[in-house]
C-alpha positions in Angstrom: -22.0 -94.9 -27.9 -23.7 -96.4 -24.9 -25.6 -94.4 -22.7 -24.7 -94.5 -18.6 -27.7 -95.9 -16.2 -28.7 -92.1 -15.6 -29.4 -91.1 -19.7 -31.1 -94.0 -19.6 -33.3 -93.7 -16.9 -33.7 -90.2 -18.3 -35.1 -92.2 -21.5 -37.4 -94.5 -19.8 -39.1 -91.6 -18.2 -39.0 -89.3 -21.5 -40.4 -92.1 -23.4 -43.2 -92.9 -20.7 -43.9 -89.3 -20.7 -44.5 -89.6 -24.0 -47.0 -92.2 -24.4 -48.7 -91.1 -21.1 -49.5 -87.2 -22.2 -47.9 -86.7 -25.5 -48.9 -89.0 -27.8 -52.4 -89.3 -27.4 -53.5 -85.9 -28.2 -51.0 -85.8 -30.9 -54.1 -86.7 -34.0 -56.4 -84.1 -32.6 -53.3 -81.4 -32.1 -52.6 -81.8 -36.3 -56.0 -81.7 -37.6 -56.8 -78.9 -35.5 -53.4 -77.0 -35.7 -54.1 -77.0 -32.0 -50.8 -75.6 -29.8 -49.5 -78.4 -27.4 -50.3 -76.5 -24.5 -51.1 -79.3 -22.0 -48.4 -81.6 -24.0 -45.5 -78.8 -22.5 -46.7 -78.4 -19.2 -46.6 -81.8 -18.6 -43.3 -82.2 -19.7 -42.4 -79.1 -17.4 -43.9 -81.1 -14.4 -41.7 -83.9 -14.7 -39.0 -80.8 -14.7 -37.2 -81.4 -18.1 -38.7 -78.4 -20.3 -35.4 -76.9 -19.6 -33.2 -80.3 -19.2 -30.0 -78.6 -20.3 -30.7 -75.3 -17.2 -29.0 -75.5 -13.9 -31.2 -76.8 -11.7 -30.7 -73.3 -9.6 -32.3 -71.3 -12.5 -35.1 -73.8 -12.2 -34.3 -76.4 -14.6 -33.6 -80.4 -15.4 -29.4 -79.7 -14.6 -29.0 -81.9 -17.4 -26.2 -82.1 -20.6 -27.4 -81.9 -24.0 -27.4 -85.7 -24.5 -29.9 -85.7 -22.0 -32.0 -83.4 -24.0 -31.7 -85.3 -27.5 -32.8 -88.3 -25.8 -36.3 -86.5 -24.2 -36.2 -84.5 -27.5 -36.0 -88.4 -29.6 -39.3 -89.8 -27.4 -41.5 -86.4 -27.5 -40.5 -86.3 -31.5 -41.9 -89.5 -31.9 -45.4 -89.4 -30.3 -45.6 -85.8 -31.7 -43.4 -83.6 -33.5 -45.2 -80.5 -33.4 -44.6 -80.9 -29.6 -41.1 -81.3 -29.9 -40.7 -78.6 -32.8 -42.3 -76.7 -29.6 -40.1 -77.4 -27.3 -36.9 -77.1 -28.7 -37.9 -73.5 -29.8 -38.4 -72.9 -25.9 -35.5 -74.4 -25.0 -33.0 -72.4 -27.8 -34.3 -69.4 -26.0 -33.5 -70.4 -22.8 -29.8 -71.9 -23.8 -29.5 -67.9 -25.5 -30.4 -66.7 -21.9 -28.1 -68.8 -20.1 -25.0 -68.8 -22.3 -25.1 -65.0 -22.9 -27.6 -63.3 -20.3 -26.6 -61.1 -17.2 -27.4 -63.0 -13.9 -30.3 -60.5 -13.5 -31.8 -61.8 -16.6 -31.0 -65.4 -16.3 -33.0 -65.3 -12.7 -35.7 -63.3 -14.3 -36.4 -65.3 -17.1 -35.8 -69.3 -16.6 -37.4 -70.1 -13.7 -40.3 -69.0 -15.6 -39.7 -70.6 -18.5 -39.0 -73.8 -17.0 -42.5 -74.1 -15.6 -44.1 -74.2 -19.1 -46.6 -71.1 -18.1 -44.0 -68.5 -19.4 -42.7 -68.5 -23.2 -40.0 -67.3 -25.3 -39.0 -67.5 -28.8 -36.5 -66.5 -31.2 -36.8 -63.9 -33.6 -33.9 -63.8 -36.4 -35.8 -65.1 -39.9 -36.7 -61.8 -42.1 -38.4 -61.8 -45.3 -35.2 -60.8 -47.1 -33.2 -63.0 -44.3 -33.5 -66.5 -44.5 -30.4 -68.6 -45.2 -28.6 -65.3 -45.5 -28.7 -64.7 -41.8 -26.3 -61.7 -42.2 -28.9 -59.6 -44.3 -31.9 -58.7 -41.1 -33.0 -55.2 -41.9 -34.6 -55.1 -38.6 -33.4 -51.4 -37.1 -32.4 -50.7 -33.3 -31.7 -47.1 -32.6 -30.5 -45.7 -29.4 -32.3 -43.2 -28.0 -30.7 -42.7 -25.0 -33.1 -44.2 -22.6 -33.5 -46.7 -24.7 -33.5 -48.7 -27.7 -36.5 -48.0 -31.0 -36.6 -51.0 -32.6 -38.4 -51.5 -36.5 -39.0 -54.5 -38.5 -40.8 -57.6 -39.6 -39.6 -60.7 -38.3 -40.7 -64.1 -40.6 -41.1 -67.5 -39.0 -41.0 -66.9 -35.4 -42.2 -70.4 -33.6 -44.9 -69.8 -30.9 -45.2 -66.2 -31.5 -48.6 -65.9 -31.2 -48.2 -67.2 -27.4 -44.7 -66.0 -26.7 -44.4 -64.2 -23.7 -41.1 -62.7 -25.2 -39.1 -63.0 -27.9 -35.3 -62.6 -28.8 -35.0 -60.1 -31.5 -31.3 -59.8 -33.4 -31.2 -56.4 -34.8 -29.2 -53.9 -36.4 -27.9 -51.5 -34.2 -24.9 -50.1 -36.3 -25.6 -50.3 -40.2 -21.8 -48.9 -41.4 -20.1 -52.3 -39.2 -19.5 -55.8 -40.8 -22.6 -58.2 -40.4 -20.8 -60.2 -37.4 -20.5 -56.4 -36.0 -23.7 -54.8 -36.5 -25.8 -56.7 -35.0 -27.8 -57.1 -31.2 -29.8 -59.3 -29.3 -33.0 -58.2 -27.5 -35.5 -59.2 -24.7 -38.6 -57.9 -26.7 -41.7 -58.2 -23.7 -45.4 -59.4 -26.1 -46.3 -55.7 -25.8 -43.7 -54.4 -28.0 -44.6 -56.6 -31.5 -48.0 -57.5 -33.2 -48.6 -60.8 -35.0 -49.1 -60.0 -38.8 -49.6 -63.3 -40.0 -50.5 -67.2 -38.9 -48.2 -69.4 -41.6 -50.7 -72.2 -42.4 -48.0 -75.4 -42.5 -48.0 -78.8 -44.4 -46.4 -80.2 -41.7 -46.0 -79.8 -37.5 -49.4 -78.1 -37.8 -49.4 -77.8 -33.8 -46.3 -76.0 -34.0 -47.3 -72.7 -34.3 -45.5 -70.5 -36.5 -46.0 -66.7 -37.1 -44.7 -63.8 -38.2 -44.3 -60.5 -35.9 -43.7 -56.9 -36.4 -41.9 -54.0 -34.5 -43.2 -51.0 -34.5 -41.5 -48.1 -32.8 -41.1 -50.6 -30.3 -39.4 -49.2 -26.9 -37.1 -51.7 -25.4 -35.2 -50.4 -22.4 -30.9 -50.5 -22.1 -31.3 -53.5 -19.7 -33.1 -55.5 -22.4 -29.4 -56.0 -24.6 -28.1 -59.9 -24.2 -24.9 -60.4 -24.4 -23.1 -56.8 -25.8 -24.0 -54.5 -28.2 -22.6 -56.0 -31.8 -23.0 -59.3 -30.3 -26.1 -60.3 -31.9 -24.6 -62.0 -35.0 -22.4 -64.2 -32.5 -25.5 -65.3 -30.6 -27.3 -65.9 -33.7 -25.0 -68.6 -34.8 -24.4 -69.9 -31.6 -28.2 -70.3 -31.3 -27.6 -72.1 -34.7 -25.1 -74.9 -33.9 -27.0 -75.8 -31.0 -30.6 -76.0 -32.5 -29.4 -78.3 -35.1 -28.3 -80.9 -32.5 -32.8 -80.2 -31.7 -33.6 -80.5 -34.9 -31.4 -83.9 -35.4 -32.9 -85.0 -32.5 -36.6 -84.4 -33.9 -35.4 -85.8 -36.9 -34.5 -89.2 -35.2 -37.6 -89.5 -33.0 -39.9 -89.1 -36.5 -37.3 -92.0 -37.6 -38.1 -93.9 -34.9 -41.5 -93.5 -35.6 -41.5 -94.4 -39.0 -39.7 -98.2 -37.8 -41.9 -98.9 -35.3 -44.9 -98.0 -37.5 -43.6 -100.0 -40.4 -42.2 -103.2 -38.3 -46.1 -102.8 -36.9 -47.9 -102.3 -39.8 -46.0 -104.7 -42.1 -46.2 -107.9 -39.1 -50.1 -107.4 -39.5 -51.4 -107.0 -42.9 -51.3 -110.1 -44.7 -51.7 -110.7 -48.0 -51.6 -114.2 -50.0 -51.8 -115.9 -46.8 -48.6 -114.5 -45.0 -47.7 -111.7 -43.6 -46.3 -108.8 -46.0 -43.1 -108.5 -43.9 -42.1 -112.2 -44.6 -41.4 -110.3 -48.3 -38.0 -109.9 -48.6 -38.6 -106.9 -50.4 -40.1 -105.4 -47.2 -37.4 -107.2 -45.1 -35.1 -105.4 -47.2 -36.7 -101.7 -46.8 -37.5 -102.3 -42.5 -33.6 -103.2 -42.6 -32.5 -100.2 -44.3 -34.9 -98.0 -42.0 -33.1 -99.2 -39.5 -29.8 -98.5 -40.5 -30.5 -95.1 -41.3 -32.3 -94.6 -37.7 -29.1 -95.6 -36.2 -26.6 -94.2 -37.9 -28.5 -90.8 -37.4 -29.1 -91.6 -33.7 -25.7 -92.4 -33.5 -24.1 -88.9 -35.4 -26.7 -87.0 -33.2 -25.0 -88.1 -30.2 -21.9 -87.7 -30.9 -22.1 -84.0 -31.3 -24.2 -83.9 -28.3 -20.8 -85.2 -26.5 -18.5 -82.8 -28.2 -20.5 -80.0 -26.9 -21.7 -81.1 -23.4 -17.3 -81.3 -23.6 -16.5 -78.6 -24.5 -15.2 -79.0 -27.6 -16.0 -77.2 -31.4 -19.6 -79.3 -31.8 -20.2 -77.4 -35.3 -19.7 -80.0 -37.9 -20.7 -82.5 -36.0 -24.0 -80.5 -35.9 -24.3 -80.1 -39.3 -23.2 -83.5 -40.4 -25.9 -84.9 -38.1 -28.7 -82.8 -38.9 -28.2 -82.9 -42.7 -28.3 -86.9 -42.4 -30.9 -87.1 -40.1 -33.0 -84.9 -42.0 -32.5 -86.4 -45.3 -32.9 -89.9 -43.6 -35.8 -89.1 -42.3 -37.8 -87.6 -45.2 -36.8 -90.9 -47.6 -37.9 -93.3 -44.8 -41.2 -91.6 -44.1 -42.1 -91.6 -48.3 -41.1 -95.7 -47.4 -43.0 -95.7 -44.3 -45.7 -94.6 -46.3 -44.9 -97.3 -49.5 -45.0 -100.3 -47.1 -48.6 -99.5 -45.7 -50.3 -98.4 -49.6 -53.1 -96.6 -49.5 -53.7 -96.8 -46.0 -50.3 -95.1 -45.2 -51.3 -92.3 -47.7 -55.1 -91.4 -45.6 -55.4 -89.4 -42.1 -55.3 -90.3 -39.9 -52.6 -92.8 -40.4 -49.2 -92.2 -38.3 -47.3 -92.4 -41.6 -49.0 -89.7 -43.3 -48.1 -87.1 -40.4 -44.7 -88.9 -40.4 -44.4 -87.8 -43.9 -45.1 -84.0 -43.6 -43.6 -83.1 -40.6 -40.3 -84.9 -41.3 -40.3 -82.0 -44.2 -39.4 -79.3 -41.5 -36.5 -80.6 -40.4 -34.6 -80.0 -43.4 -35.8 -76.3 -43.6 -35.5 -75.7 -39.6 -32.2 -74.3 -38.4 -30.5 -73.9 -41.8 -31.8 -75.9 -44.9 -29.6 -78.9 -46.1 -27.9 -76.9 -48.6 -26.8 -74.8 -46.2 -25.8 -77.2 -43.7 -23.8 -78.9 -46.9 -22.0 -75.2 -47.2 -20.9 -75.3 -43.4 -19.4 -78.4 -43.6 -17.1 -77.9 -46.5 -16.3 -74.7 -44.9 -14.9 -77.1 -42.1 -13.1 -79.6 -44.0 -11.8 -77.3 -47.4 -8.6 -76.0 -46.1 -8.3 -72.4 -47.8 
């Protein structure tokens, strides 16, 4: 696929942002599981937070494309940044694909500055893969909805303005029936726990619970029993993210081998005139682009229109797996020095773990895309 003048302009300036105000807090934001704070609002100031919101709601008015590329050059100076970010921006695309106008105006202008923050709220203890199973109550009251539960795994929680919670509002329905979506304001949950990760340590990652929580009527998104059908929807489009992160790490772990490799010499030569080195940069390489390249292409299904689900899939599950077996080479080319912080390849290594947990693990993601192409 090649990329018009304006994606690529939208590149340069997502890959200068990047080196600019991204990548060199990126050390200090791992060690110190710091959250990328400043690293979002800058990218909010050059107004691409929200690429993919209509520049009347206060975002970038770009496609999706446009948001794997920034997503590709903030992944690979940091990917606790862009594991940030595209938990933001799954919010927002919830908000906008499903919201009432009132709640679209209400919530993404504010989002798209970087001072306001949402997350999304569907991972339960007993709900992981098995999305269907959230034991997360919502009971009308009349006035308004009482909503109980833990949620599990809920990215910037602990500085999420609001968070979308799917839950069960009719417990006799079908799954894909008996669940809703809500606006749950900070003051309705409590942070019950701070997950301590290997990997995208910046990221912050928490789990919340509801307690007797009131949420008024105007807080539903989307319909009543609709919850289940934004939940997946929220899915398919977060795995095109998580490709995306999973390239930029990719990326990373190239440039960081062609680097490292050029320099170090040993018997007189540089290592990378090895042809057993040759041999690994080449296949790096190939797997960066062939990701790169599936990650695109369901980014152009959906930004047409068209049924993007297996194309999600298919690219996250090889970017993800291309990703992890290039960072443990990334690592292998540079010896011990690859396997100390604060070496690049060692962060490479751990937070290219995440992405094939994030947004459905690879075994699921393997169970999607038979369900496409096994004709019952």
């Amino acid at each position: 696929m090649i990329l018009s003048e304006e994606h690529l302009l939208i590149r340069e300036t997502a890959a200068e942002l990047a080196v600019s105000a991204i990548a060199p807090l990126a050390v200090e934001a791992d060690k110190d599981a710091k959250f990328p704070k400043e690293q979002i609002k800058a990218i909010a100031q050059q107004g691409m937070l929200l690429i993919k919101v209509p520049d009347n709601y206060g975002g970038g008015g770009g496609d999706v494309l446009s948001y794997t590329l920034l997503m590709e050059e903030v992944a690979k100076a940091c990917g606790s940044t862009a594991m940030t970010m595209a938990a933001h921006a799954l919010t927002a695309d919830c908000i906008l694909k499903f919201g009432s106008e009132e709640q679209k105006k209400e919530y993404l202008p504010k989002m798209a500055t970087g001072d306001y923050f949402g997350g999304f709220a569907l991972t339960e203890p007993e709900a992981g893969s098995d999305a269907g199973n959230v034991q997360t109550t919502a009971d009308d009251n009349g006035d308004y909805y009482l909503l109980n539960g833990k949620k599990a795994f809920v990215t910037s929680g602990d500085y999420c303005d609001f968070v979308l919670v799917v839950a069960k509002t009719d417990a006799t329905a079908s799954p894909s029936r008996s669940m809703t979506t809500f606006l749950v304001d900070k003051e309705h949950f409590k942070v019950t726990n701070h997950v301590n990760k290997m990997g995208l340590r910046a990221s912050h990652t928490v789990d919340i619970e509801l307690v007797n929580a009131k949420v008024p009527k105007n807080a539903v998104l989307g319909s009543v029993g609709q919850g289940f059908k934004i939940a997946m929807s929220a899915l398919d489009g977060g795995r095109i993210g998580i490709a995306s992160l999973a390239v930029g790490l990719l990326q990373a772990c190239v440039e960081e081998s062609v680097a490292y490799t050029g320099s170090r010499v040993q018997f007189g030569h540089p290592i990378s005139d090895n042809q057993a080195i040759r041999w690994m940069l080449a296949d790096m390489h190939k797997d960066c682009e062939a990701a790169r390249q599936l990650v695109w292409h369901a980014a152009s299904l959906c930004d047409a229109g068209r049924d993007f689900g297996l194309a999600a899939s298919t690219a996250k599950l090889f970017a993800s797996e291309a990703v992890m077996n290039n960072a443990i080479n990334a690592i292998q080319v540079q010896g011990g020095y690859g396997y100390c912080k604060p070496a690049k390849a060692e962060r490479l290594f751990r937070d290219a773990k995440s992405t094939a947990i994030a947004e459905g693990t690879s075994e699921v993601q393997r169970m999607v895309i038979s369900n496409y192409i096994v004709k019952k």
